[in-house]
ZAMARGU-4260 file (C-alpha; in steps of 0.2 Angstrom, whole numbers, plus 5000, padded with zeros to 4 digits):
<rodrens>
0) 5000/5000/5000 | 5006/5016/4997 | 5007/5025/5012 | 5015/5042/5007 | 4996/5047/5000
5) 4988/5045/5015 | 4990/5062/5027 | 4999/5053/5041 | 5010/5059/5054 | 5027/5054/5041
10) 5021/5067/5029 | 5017/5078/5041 | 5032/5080/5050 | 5041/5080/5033 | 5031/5092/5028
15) 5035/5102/5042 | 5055/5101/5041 | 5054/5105/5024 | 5046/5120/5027 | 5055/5126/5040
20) 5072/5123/5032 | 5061/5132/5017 | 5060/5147/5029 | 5077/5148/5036 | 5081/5151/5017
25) 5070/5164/5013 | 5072/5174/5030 | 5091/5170/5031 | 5087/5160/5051 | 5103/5161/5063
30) 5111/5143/5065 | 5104/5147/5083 | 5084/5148/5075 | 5088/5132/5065 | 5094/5123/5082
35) 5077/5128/5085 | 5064/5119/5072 | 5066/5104/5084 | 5057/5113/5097 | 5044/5121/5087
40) 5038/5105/5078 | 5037/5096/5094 | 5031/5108/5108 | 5025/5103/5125 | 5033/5091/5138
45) 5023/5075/5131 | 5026/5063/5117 | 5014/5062/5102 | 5021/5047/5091 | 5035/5041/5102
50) 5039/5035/5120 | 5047/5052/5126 | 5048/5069/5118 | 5067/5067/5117 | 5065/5053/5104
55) 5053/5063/5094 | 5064/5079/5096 | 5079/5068/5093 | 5072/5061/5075 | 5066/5078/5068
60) 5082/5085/5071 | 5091/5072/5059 | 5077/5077/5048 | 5083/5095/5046 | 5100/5089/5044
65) 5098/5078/5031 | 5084/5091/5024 | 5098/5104/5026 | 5110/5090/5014 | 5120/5087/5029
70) 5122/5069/5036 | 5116/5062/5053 | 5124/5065/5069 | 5129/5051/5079 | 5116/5038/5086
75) 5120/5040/5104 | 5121/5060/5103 | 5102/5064/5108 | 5106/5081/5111 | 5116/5084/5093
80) 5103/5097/5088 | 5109/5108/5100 | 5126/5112/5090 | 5126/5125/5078 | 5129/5124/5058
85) 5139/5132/5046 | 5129/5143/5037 | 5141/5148/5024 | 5143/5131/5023 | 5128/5125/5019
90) 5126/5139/5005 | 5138/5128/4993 | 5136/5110/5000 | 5130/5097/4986 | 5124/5081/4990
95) 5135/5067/4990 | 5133/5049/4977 | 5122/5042/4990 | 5104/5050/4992 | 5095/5040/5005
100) 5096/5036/5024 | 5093/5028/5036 | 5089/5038/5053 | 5094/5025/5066 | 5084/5034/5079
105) 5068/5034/5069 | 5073/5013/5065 | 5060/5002/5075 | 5070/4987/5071 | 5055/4976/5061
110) 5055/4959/5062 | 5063/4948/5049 | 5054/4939/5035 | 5042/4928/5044 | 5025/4917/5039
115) 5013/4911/5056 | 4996/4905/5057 | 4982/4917/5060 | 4967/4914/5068 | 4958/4912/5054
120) 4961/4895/5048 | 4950/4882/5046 | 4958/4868/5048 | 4954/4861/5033 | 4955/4843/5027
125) 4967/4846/5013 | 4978/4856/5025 | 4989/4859/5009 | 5000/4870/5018 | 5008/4854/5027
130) 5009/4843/5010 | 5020/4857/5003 | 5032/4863/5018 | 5050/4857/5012 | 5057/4854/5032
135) 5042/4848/5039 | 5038/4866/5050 | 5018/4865/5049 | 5012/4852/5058 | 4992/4853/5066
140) 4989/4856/5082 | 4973/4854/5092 | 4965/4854/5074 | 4973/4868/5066 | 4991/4871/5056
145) 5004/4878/5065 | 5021/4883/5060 | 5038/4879/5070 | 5048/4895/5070 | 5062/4886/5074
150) 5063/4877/5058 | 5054/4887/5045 | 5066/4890/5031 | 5054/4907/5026 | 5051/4899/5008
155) 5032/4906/5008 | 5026/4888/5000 | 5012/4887/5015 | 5007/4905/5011 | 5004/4901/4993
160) 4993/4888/4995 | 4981/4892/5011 | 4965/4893/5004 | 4958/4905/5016 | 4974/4918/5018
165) 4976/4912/5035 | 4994/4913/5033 | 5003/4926/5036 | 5018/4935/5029 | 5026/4946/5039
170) 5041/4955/5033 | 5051/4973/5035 | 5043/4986/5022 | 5058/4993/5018 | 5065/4975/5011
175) 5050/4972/5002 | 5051/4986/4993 | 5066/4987/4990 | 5068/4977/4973 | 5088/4981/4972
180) 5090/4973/4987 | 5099/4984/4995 | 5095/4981/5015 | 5103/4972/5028 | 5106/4976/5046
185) 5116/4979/5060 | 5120/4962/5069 | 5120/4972/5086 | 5103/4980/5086 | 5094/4975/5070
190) 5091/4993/5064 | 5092/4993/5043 | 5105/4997/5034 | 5105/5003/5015 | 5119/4994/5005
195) 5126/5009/4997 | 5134/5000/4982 | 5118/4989/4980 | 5105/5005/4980 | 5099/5013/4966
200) 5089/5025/4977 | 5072/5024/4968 | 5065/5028/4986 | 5053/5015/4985 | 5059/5009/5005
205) 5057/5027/5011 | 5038/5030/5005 | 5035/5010/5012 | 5043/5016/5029 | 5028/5015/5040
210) 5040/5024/5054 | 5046/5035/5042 | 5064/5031/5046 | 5073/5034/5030 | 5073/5049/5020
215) 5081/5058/5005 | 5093/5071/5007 | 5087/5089/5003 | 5095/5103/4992 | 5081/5116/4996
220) 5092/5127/5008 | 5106/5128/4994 | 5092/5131/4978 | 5084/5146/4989 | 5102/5155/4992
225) 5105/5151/4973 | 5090/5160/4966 | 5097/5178/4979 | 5110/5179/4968 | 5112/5170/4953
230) 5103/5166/4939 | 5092/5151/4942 | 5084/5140/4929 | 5070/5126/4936 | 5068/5112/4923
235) 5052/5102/4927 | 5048/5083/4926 | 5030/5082/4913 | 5024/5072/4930 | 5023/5089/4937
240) 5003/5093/4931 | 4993/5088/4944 | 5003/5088/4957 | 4999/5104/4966 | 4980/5103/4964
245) 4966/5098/4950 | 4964/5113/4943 | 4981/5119/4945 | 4987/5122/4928 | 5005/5120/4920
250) 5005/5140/4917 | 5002/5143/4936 | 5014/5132/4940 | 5026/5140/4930 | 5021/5158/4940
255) 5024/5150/4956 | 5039/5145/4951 | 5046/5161/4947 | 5038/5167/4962 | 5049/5157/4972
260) 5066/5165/4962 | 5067/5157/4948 | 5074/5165/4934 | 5065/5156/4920 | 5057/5137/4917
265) 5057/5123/4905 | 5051/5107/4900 | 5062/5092/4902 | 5049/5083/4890 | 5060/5093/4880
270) 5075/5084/4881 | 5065/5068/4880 | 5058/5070/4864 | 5078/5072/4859 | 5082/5056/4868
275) 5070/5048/4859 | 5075/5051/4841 | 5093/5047/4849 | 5086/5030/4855 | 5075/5027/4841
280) 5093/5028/4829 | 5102/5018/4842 | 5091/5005/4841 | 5088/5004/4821 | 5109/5007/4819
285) 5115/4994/4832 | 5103/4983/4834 | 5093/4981/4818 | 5107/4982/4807 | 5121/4978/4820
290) 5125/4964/4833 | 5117/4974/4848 | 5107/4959/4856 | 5093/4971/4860 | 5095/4990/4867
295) 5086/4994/4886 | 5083/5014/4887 | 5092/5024/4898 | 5078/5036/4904 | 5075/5031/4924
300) 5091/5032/4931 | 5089/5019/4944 | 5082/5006/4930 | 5099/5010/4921 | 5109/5010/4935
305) 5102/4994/4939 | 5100/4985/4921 | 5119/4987/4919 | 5121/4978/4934 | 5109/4963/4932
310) 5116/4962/4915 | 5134/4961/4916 | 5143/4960/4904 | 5131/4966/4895 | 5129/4981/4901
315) 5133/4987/4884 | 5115/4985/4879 | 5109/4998/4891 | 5107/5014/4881 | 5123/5028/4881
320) 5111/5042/4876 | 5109/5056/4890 | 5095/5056/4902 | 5077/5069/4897 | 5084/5081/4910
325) 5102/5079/4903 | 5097/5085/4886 | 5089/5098/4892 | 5101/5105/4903 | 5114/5103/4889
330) 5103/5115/4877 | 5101/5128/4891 | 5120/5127/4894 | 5119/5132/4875 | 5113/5151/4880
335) 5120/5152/4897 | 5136/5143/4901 | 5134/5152/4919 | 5117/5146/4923 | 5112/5138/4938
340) 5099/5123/4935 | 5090/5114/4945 | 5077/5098/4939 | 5061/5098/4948 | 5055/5081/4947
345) 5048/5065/4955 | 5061/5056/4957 | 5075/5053/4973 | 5084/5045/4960 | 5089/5059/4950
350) 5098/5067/4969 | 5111/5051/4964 | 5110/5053/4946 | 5117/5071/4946 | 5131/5069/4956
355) 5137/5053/4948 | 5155/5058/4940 | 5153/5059/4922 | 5138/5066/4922 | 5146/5082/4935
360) 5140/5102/4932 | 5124/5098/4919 | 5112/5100/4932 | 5116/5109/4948 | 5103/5104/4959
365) 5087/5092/4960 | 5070/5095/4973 | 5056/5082/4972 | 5038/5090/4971 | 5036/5087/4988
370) 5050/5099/4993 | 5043/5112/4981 | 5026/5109/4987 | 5033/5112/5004 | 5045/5130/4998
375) 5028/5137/4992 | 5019/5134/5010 | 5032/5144/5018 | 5030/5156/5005 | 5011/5157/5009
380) 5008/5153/4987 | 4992/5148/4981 | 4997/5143/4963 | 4976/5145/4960 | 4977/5162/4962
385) 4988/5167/4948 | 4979/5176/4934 | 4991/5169/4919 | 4990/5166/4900 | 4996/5148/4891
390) 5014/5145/4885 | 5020/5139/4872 | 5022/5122/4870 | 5040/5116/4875 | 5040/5100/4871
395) 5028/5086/4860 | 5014/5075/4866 | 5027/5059/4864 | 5041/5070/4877 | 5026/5073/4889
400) 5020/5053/4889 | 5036/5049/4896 | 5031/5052/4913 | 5020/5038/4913 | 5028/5018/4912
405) 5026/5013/4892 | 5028/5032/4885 | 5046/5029/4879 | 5041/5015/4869 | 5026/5025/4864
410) 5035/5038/4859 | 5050/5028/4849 | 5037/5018/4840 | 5027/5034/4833 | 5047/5040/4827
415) 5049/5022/4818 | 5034/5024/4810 | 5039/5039/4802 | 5055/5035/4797 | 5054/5015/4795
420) 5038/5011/4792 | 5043/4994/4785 | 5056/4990/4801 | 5048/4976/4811 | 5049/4987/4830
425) 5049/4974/4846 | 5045/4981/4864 | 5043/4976/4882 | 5044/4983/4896 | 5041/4983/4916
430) 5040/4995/4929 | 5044/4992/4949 | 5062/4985/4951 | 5058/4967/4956 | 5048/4965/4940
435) 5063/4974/4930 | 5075/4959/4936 | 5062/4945/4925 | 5063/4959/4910 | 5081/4960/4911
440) 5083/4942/4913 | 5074/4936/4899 | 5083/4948/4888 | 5100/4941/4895 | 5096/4923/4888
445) 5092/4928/4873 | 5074/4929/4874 | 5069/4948/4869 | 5083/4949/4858 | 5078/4961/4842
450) 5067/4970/4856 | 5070/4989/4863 | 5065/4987/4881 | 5059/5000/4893 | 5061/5001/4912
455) 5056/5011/4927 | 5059/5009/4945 | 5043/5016/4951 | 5027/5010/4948 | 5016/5018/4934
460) 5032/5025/4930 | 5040/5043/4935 | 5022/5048/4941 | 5021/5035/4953 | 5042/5042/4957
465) 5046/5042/4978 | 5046/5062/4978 | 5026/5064/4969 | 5013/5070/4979 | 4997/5064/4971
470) 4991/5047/4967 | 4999/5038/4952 | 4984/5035/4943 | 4977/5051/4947 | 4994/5060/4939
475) 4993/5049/4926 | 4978/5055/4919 | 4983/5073/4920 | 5002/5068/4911 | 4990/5063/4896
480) 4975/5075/4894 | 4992/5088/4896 | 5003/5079/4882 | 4986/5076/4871 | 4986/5098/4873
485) 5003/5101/4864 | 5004/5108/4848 | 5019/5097/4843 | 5015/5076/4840 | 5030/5069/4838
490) 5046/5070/4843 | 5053/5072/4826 | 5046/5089/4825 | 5054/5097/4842 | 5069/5087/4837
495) 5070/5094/4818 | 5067/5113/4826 | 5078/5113/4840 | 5094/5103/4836 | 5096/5101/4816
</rodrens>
């Protein structure tokens, strides 16, 4: 389930370090003020979601740190808030190759992967769930199943086959949602811990936290200094419609922006219609008329990070072509060697992408929706209120779709119908990372080979990205009643205007 739509207490109190850290921005807070934002979010003497107020004050304050980009204090340091930040500092501090954490204080140290009888079975006649156990752990007892803890081997056999669902599967939501497998923990406390070589920081663990204990670092405090003095360019992810309200349109979001400080804003649906003519030629050059097994594109970051290390050797299948916001920064780079960008997107992912070392000084900075959602609270903003005109179109309906799982196959296969109509065009794809690994396995023995295969980490695709703030499905319908409202099709036409 996903948790994050839900108005709980996590998104709350995220919510509120966001903001805060938004304000001490704006209002240029002392380091003593930001010591502070503890306090404020958690007033009064008793606890709300903990045991002690401590805890609570404890947890928020590694909040703002890794809001404010910094790492975490020490575990056994309670009182680290109370130490004061570099402010100059943190005006120029860029997040390092690893996006996510893990707030040991906030960890509740969940069970391992576990399967027990509920009190729901029927103690049924079949019992099938003792035919198929490999060790012999589900025995009947006193007429109903019941499995030996001691030697359960965790397979999940009994829990496929109980009739009723009287079986239960209980296991940490951070590992099941992590599809990279990235978790383990510490032997000494059991409090998870993110493999940093193994992640791919999709984020799909922290919106599953149901304590909220691991969080994305932040770049808001750095972007709102940036935008007092320099100029600042905000490139937006097409997830963005909807995000901010139903009848919150694209211009408005636009206003708000500039509100904020930013000096201008553009479409990275731009740079994806350019990917997909780059893709589109890749795929016809090497692996139509070459000996490139099959090409996967490179659009999500964490499905490309990832597909190169599923497949090995090779890896070399895995699209070169720059990422949507790549391109796009390139061509504003084009104007204004000097500018300072920052990609407004979906995706925690992108935090990691950006600071990877080949790819250094494209894009300065990246903020999830949720993060600018929280700059124009602080802000008091109402993108409804602005009174604005339409833009002109940026981008094609195809560089819009890509927000949505199955819109760079879309858009590709419109492109080979223009150009080859008479190319026979293969396609699968998969979205969520555990579903990703079965794609990309197929395609390593040979069984999708001719084919162009698309991946995302999230669900539904970048609208369903850790850093959205509406429903998937609900932002999914607003990404294609806006790409339907371009005036530009198909790639090829934004591709032949802007870089021929």
């Amino acid at each position: 389930m996903r948790i994050r739509y839900i108005d709980s207490p996590i998104r709350y109190l995220r919510n509120e370090v966001f903001k805060a850290v938004a304000s001490a921005a704006y209002d240029e807070w002392s380091s003593e003020q930001i010591n502070h934002i503890p306090f404020v979010i958690i007033e009064g003497d008793f606890p709300t979601y903990r045991e002690s107020v401590t805890r609570e004050r404890k947890i928020v304050s590694e909040r703002v740190r890794l809001a404010l980009g910094l790492d975490l204090w020490d575990i056994d340091e309670l009182n680290g808030f109370s130490r004061d930040f570099d402010l100059d500092y943190l005006k120029e501090h860029k997040l390092p190759n690893q996006a996510l954490r893990v707030i040991p204080s906030a960890c509740e140290s969940c069970e391992e992967k576990s399967y027990f009888v509920s009190n729901t079975c029927h103690g049924c006649l079949a019992h099938p769930c003792i035919q198929v156990c490999p060790v012999h752990a589900t025995s009947l007892q006193n007429g109903l199943s019941f499995i030996d803890q001691s030697a359960c081997i965790k397979c999940g056999k009994c829990f496929d086959v109980c009739p009723y669902g009287s079986i239960i599967k209980n296991e940490r939501p951070c590992v099941a949602a992590c599809g990279a497998n990235a978790f383990t923990k510490n032997p000494e406390n059991d409090k998870a811990i993110i493999i940093s070589n193994k992640c791919v920081a999709c984020g799909m663990c922290m919106v599953s936290c149901p304590f909220g204990a691991i969080m994305d670092k932040s770049e808001i405090y750095q972007v709102v200094n940036a935008t007092k003095e320099e100029e600042v360019y905000a490139i937006v992810a097409p997830a963005i419609v909807g995000q901010f309200g139903d009848k919150v349109s694209y211009p408005q979001i636009v206003a708000g922006l500039k509100q904020l400080g930013f000096t201008d804003v553009k479409e990275v649906a731009l740079g994806a219609d350019i990917t997909t003519v780059v893709e589109s030629e890749e795929y016809v050059h090497h692996v139509l008329q070459g000996d490139q097994p099959f090409l996967a594109t490179s659009c999500c970051p964490a499905w490309s990070k990832f597909a190169k290390r599923e497949l090995k050797e090779l890896k070399y299948c895995v699209s070169e072509s720059s990422s949507p916001m790549i391109e796009t920064a390139k061509l504003i780079r084009q104007d204004d060697s000097n500018a300072v960008i920052v990609f407004i997107g979906p995706c925690s992912a992108k935090k990691q992408e950006v600071a990877e070392p080949k790819l250094a000084g494209w894009v300065d900075y990246v903020l999830t929706f949720e993060e600018v959602d929280s700059m124009l609270q602080a802000r008091d903003i109402d993108l409804s209120s602005f009174e604005v005109d339409d833009l002109e179109d940026d981008a094609s309906s195809d560089g819009r779709g890509f927000a949505v799982s199955g819109g760079v196959l879309a858009a590709i296969d419109n492109i080979m119908k223009e150009k080859y109509p008479d190319l026979v065009f293969n396609t699968d794809r998969a979205e969520n990372l555990a579903e990703c690994r079965k794609l990309l396995l197929q395609a390593k023995f040979g069984k999708r080979n001719k084919f162009i295969i698309e991946g995302m980490a999230c669900p539904g695709g970048c609208v369903g990205g850790a850093g959205t703030i509406q429903n998937q499905n609900k932002t999914a319908r607003h990404v294609k009643q806006f790409a339907a409202s371009s005036s530009m099709k198909s790639s090829s036409e934004v591709y032949d205007k802007i870089v021929k």
